[in-house]
DSSP file (Angstrom, degrees, kcal/mol; ACC not computed):
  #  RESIDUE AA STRUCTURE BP1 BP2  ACC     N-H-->O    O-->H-N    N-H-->O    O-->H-N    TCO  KAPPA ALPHA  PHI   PSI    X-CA   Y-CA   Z-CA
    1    1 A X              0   0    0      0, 0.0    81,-2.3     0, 0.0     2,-0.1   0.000 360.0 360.0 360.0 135.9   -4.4   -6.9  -15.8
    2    2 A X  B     +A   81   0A   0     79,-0.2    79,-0.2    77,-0.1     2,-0.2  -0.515 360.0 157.8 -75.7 137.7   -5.9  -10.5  -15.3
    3    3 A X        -     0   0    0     77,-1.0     2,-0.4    -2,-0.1    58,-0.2  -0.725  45.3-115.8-166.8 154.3   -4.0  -12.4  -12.7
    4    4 A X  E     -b   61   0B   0     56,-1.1    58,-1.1    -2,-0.2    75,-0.3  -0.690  39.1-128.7 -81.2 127.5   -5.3  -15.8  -10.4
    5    5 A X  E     -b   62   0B   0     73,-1.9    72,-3.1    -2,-0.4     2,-0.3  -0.375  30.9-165.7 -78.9 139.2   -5.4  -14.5   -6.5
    6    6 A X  E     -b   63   0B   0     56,-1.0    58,-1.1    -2,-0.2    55,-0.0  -0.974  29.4 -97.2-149.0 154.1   -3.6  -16.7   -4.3
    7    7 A X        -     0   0    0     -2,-0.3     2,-0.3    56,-0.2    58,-0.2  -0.051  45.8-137.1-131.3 142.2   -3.4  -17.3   -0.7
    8    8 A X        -     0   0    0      1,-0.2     5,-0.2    56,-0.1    58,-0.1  -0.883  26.6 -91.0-111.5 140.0    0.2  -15.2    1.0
    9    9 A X     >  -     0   0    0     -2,-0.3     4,-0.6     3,-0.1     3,-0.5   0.271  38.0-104.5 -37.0 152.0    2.8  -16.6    3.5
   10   10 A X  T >4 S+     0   0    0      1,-0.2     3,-1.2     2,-0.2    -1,-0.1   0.937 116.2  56.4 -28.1 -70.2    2.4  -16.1    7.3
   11   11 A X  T 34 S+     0   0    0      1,-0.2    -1,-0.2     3,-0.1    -2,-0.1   0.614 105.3  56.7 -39.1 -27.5    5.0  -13.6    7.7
   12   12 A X  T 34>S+     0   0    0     -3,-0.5     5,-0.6     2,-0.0     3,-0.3   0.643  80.2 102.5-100.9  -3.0    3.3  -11.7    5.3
   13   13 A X  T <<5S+     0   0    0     -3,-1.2    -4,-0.1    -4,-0.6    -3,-0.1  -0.011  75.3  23.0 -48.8 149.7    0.1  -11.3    6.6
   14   14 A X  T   5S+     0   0    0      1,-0.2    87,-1.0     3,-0.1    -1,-0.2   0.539 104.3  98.9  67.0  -2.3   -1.7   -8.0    8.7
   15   15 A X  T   5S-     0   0    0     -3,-0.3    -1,-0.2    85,-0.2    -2,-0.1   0.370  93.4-131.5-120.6  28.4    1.0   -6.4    6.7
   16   16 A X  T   5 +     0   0    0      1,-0.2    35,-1.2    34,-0.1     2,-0.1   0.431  50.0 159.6  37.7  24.2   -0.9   -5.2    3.8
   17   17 A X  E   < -c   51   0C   0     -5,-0.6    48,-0.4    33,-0.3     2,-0.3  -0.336  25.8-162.8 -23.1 119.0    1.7   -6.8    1.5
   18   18 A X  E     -c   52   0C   0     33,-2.4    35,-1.2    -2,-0.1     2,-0.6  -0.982   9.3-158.8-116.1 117.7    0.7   -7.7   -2.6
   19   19 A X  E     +c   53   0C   0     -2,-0.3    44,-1.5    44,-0.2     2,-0.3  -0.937  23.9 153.8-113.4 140.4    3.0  -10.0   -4.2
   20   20 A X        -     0   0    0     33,-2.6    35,-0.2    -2,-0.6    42,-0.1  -0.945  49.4 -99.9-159.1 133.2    3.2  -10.1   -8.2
   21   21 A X    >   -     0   0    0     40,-0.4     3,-0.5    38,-0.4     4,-0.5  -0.028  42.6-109.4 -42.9 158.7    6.1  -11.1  -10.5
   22   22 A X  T 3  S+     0   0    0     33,-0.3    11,-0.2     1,-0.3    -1,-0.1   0.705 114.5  54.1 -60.5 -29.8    8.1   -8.0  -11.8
   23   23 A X  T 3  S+     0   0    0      1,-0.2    -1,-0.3     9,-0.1     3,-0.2   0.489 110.7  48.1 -89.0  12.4    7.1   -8.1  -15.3
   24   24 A X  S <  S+     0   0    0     -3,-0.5     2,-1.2     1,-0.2    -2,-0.2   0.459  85.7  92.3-130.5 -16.8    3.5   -8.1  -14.2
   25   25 A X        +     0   0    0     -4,-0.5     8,-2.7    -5,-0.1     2,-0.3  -0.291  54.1 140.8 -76.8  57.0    3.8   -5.3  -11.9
   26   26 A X  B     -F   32   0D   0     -2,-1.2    58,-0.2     6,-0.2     6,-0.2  -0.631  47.3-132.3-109.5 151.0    2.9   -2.6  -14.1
   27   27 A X    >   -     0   0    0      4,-2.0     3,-1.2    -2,-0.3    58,-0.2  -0.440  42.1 -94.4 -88.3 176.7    0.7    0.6  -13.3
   28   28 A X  T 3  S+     0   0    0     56,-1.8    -1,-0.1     1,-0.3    57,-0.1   0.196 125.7  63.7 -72.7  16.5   -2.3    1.6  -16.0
   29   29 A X  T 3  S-     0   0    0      2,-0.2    -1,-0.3     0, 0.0     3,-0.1   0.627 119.0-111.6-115.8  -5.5    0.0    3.8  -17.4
   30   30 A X  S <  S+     0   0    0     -3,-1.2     2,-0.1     1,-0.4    -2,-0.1   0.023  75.4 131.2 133.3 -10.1    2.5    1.1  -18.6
   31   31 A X        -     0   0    0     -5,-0.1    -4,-2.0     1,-0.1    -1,-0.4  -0.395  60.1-116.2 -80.5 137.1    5.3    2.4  -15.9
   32   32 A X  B     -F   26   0D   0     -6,-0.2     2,-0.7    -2,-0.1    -6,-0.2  -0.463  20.9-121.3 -82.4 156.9    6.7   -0.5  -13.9
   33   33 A X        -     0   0    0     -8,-2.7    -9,-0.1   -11,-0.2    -1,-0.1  -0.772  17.2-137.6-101.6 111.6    6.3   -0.7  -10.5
   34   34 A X    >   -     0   0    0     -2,-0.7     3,-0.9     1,-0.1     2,-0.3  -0.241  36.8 -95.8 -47.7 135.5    9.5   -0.8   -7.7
   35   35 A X  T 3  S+     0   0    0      1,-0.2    18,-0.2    16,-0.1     3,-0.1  -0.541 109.8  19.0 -54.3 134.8    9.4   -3.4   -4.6
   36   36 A X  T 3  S+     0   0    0     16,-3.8     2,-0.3    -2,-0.3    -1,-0.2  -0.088  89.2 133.7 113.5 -16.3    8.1   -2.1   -1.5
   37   37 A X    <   -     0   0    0     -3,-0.9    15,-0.5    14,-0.1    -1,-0.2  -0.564  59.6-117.2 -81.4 142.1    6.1    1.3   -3.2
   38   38 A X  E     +D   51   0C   0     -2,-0.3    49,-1.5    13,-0.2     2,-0.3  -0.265  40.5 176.0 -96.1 140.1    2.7    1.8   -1.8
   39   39 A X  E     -DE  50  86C   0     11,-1.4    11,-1.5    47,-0.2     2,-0.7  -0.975  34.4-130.0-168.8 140.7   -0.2    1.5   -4.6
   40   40 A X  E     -DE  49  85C   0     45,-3.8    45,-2.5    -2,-0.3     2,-0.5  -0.897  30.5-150.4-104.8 136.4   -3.4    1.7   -4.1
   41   41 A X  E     -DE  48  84C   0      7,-3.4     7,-2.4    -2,-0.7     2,-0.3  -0.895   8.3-156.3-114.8 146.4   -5.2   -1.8   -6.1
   42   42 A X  E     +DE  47  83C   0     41,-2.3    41,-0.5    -2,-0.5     2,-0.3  -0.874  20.4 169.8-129.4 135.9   -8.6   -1.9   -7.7
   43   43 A X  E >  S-D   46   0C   0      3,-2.3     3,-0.9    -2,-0.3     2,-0.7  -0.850  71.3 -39.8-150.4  99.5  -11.0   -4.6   -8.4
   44   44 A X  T 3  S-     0   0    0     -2,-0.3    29,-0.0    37,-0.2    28,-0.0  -0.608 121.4 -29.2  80.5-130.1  -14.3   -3.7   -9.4
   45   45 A X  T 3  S+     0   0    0     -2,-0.7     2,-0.5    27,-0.1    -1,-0.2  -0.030 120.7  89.8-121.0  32.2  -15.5   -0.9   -7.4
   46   46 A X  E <   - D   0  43C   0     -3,-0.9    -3,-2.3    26,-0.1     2,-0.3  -0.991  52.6-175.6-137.2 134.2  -13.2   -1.9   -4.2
   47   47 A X  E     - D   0  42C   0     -2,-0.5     2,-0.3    -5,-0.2    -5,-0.2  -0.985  12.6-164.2-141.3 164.7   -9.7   -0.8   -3.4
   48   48 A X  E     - D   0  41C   0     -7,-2.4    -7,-3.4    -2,-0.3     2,-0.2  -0.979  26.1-126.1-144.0 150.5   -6.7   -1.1   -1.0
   49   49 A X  E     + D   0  40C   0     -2,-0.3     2,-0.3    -9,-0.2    -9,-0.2  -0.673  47.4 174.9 -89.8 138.4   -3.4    0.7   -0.1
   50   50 A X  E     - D   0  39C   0    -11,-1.5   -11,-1.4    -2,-0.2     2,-0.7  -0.920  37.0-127.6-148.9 161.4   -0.9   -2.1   -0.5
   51   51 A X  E     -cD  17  38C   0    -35,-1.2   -33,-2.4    -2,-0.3     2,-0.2  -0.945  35.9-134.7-110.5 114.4    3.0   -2.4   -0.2
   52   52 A X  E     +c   18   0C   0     -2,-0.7   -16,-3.8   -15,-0.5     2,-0.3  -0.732  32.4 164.9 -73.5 134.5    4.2   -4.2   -3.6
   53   53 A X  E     -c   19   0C   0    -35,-1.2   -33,-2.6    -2,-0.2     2,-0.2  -0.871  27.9-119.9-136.6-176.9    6.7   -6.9   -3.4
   54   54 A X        -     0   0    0     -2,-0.3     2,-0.3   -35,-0.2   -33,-0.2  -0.418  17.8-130.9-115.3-147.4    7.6   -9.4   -6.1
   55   55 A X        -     0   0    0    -35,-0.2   -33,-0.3     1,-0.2     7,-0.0  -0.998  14.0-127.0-153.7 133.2    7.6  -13.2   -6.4
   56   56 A X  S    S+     0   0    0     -2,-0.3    -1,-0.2   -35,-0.1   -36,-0.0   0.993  83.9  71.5 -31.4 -81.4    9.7  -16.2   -7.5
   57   57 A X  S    S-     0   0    0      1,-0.1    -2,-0.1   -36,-0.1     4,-0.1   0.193  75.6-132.2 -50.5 174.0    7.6  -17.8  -10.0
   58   58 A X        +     0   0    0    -37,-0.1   -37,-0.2   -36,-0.1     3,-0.2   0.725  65.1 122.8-114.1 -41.4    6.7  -16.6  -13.4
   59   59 A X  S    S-     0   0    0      1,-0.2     2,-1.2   -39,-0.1   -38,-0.4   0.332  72.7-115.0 -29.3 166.1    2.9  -17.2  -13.0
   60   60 A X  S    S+     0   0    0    -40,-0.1   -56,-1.1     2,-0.1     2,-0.2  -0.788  70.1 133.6-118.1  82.6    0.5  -14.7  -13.4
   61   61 A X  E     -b    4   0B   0     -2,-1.2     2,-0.6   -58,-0.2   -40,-0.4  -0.974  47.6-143.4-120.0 127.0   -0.5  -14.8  -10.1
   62   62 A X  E     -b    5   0B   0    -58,-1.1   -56,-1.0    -2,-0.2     2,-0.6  -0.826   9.0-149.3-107.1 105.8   -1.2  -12.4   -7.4
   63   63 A X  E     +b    6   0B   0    -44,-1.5     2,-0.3    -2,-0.6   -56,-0.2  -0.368  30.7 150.0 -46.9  66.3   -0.4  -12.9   -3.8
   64   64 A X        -     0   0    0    -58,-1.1     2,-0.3    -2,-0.6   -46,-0.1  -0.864  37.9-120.4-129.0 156.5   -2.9  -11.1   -1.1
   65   65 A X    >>  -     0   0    0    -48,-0.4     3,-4.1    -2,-0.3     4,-1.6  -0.662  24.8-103.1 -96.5 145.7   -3.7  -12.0    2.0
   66   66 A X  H 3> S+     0   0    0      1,-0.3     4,-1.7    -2,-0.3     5,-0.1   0.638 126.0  52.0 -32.4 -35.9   -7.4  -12.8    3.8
   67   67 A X  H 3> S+     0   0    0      2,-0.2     4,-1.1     3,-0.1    -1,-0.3   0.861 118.8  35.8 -76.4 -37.4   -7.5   -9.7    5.4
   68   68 A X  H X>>S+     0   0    0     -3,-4.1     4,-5.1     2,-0.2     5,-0.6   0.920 115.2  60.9 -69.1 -64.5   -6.8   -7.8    1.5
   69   69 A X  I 3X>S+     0   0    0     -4,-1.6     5,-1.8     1,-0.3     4,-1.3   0.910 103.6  40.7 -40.6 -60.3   -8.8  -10.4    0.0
   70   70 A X  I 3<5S+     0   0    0     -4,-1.7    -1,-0.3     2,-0.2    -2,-0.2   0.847 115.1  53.7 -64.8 -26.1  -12.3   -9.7    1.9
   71   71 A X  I <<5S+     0   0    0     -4,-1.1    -1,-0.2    -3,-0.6    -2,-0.2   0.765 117.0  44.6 -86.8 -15.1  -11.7   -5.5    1.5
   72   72 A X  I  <5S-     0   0    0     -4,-5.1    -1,-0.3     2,-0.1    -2,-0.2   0.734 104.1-134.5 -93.0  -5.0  -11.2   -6.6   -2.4
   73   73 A X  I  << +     0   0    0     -4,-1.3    -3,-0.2    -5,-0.6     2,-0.2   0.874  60.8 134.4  70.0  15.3  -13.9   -8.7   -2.4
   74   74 A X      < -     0   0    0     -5,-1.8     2,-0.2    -6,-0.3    -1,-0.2  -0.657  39.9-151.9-115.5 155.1  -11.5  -11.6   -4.4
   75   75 A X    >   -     0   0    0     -2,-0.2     3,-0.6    -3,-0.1   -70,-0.3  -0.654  27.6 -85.1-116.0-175.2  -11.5  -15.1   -3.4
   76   76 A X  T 3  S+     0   0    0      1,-0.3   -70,-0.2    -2,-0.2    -1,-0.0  -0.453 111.3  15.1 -40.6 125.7   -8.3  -17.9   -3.8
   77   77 A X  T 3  S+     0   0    0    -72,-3.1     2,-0.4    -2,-0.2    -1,-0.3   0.875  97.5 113.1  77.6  19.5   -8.0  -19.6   -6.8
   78   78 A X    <   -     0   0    0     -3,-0.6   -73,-1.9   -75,-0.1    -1,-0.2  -0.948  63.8-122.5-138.1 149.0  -10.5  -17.2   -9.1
   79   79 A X        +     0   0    0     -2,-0.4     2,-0.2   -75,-0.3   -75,-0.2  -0.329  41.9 168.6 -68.9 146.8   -9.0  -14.7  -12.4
   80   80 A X        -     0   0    0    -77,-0.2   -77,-1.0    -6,-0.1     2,-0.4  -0.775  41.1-109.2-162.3 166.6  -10.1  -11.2  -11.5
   81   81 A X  B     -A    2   0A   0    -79,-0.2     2,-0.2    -2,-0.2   -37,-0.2  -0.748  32.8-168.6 -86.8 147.7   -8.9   -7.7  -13.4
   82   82 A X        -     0   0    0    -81,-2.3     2,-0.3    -2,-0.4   -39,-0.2  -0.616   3.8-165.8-108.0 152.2   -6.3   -5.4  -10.7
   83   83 A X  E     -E   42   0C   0    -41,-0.5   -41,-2.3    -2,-0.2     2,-0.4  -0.703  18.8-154.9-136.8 153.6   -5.7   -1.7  -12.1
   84   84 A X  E     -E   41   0C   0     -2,-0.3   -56,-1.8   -43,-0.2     2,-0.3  -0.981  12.7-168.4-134.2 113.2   -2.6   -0.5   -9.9
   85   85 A X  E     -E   40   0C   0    -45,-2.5   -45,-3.8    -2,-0.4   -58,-0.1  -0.981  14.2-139.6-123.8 141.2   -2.1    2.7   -9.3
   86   86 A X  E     -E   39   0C   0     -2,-0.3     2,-0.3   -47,-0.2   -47,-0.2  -0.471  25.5-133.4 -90.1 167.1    1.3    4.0   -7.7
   87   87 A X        -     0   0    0    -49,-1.5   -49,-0.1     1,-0.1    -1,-0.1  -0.784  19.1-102.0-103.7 146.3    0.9    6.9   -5.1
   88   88 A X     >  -     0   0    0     -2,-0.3     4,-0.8     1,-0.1    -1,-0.1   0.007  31.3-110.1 -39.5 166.6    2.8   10.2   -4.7
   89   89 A X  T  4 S+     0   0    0      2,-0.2     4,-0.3     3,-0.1    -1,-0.1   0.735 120.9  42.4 -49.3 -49.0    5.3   10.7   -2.4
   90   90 A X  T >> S+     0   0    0      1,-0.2     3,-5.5     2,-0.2     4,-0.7   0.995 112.8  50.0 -80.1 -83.8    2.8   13.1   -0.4
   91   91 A X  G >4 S+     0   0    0      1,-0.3     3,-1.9     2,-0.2    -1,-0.2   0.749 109.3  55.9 -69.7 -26.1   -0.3   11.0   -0.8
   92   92 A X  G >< S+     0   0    0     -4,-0.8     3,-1.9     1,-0.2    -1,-0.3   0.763  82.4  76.4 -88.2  13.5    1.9    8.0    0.6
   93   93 A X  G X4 S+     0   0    0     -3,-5.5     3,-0.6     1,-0.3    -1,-0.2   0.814 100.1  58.5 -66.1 -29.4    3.0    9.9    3.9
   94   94 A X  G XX  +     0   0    0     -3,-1.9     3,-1.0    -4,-0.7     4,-0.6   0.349  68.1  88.8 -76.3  13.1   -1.0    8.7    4.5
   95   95 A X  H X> S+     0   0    0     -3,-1.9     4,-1.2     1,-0.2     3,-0.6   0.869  73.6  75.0 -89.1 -16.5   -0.8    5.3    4.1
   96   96 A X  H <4 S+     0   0    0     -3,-0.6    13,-0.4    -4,-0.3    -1,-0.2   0.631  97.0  59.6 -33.3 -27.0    0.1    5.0    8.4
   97   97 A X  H <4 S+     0   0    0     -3,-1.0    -1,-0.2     1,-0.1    -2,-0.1   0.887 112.3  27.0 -79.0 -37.3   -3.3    5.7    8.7
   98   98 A X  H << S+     0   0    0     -4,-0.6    -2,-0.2    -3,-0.6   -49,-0.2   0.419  82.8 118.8-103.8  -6.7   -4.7    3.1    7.0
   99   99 A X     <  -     0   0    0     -4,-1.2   -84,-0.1     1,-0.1     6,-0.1  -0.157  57.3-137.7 -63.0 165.3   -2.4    0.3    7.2
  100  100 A X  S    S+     0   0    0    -86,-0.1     2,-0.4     1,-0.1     5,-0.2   0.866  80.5  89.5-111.1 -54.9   -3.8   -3.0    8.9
  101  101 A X  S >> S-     0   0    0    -87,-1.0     3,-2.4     1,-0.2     4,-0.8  -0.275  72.0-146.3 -55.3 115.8   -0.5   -3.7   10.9
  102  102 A X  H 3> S+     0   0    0     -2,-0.4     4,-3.0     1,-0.3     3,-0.5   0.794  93.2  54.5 -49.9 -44.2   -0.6   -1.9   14.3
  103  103 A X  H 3> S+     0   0    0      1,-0.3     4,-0.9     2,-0.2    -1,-0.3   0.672 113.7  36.7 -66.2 -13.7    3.1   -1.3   14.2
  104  104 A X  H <> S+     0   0    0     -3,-2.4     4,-1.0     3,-0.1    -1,-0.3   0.624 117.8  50.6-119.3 -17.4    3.4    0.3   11.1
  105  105 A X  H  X S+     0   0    0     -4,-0.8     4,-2.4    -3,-0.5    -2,-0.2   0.824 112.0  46.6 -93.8 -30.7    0.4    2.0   11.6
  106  106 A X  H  X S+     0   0    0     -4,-3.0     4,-1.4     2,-0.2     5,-0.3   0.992 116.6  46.7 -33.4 -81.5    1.3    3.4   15.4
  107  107 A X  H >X S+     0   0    0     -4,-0.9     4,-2.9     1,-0.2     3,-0.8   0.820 107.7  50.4 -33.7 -61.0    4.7    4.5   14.3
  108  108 A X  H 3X S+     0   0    0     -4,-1.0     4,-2.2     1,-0.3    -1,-0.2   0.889 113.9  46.7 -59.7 -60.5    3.8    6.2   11.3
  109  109 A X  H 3X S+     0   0    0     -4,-2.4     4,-1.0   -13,-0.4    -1,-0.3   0.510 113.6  48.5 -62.1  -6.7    1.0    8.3   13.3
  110  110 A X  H <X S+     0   0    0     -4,-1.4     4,-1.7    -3,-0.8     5,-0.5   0.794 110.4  50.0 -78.8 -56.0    3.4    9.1   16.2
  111  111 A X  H >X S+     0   0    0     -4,-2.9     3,-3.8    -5,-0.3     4,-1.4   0.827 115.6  47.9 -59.2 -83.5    6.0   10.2   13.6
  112  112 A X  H >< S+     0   0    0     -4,-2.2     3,-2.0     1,-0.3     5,-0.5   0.741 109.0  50.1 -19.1 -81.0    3.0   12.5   11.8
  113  113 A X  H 3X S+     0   0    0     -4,-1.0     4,-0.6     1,-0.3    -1,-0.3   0.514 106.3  53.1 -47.7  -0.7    1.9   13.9   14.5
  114  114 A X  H << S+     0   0    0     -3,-3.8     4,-0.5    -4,-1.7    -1,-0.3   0.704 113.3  46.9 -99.1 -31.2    5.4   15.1   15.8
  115  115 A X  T X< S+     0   0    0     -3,-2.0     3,-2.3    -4,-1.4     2,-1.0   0.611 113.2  46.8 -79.5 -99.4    6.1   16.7   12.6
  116  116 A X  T 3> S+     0   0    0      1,-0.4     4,-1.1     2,-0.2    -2,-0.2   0.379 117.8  42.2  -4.9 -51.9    2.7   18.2   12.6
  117  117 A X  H 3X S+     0   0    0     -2,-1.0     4,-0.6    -4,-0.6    -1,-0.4   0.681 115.5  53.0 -74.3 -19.9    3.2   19.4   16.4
  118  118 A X  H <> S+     0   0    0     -3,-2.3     4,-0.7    -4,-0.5     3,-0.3   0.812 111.2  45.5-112.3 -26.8    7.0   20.5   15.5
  119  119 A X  H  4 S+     0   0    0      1,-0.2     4,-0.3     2,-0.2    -2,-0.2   0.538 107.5  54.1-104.2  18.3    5.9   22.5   12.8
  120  120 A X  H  X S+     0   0    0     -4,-1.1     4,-0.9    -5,-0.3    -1,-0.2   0.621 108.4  54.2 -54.7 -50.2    3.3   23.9   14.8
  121  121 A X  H  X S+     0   0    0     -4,-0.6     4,-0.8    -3,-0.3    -2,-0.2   0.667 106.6  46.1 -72.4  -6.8    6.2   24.7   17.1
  122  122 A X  H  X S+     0   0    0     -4,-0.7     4,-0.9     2,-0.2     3,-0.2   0.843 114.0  52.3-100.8 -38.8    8.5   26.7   14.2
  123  123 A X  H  > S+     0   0    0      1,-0.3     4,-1.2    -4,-0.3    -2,-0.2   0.859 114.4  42.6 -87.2 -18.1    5.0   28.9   13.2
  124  124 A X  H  X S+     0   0    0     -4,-0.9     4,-2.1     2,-0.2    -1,-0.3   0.772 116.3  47.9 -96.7 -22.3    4.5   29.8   16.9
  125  125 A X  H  < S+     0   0    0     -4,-0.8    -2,-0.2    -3,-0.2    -1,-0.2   0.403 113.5  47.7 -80.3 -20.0    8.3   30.5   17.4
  126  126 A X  H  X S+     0   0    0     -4,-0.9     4,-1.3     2,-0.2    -2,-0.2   0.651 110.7  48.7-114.9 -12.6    8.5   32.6   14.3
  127  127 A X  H  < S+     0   0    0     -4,-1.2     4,-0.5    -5,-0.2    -2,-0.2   0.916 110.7  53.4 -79.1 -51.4    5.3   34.8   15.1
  128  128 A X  T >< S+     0   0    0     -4,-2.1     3,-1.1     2,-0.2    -2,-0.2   0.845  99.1  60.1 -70.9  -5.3    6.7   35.2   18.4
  129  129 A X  T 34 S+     0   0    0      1,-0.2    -1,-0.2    -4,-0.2    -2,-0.1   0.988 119.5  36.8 -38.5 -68.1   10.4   36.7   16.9
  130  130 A X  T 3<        0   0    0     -4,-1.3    -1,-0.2     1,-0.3    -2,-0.2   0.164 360.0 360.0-110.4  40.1    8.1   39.3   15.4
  131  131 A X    <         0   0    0     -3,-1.1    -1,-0.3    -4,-0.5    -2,-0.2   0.366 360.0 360.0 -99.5 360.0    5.4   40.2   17.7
């Protein structure tokens, strides 16, 4: 999908945030895309894990911020083609890793690693029951 990149609020910055009207938020396979689900977007031969939101306006404009912009290799103000694809459930339990805001990327990797470590704790609790 063509849409002209344009420059995203303050607030919405570091927070790996994509804004694109609802009718224009479609994945390559035609399926529309819900606010807030994690999608990885492609431009060329560069992509980024992004949080979808929408937009006021009807343009067919897409909303990313400086930090998005340079890993996509897009500038302000220029046409370029997006492919959107949404992520699993599973695949988006990674995106903590890789988010650019520290708080969401902190949390997320405490909160892994505690399940990881608690179900560490249940396989070591259930060999010893039957040694």
């Amino acid at each position: 999908m063509r849409l002209e990149v344009k420059g995203l609020e303050p607030e919405d910055c570091w927070r790996d945030i994509v804004r694109i009207k609802k009718h224009y938020r479609i994945d390559r396979s035609g399926r529309p895309i819900a606010r807030g689900r994690i999608c990885i977007i492609k431009t060329g031969d560069r992509e980024a894990w992004v949080v979808m939101h929408g937009r006021e306006t009807d343009e067919c404009v897409i909303q990313i911020d400086l930090n998005l912009r340079r890993i996509l290799g897009v500038r302000k103000d220029q046409v370029h083609d997006f492919e959107i694809t949404q992520l699993s459930w599973l695949r988006a339990l990674w995106y903590p890793w890789k988010a650019s805001d520290p708080g969401y990327r902190i949390s997320g990797q405490l909160g892994l690693i505690g399940l990881f470590l608690g179900l560490v704790g249940i396989l070591l609790g259930v060999v010893a029951l039957f040694h």
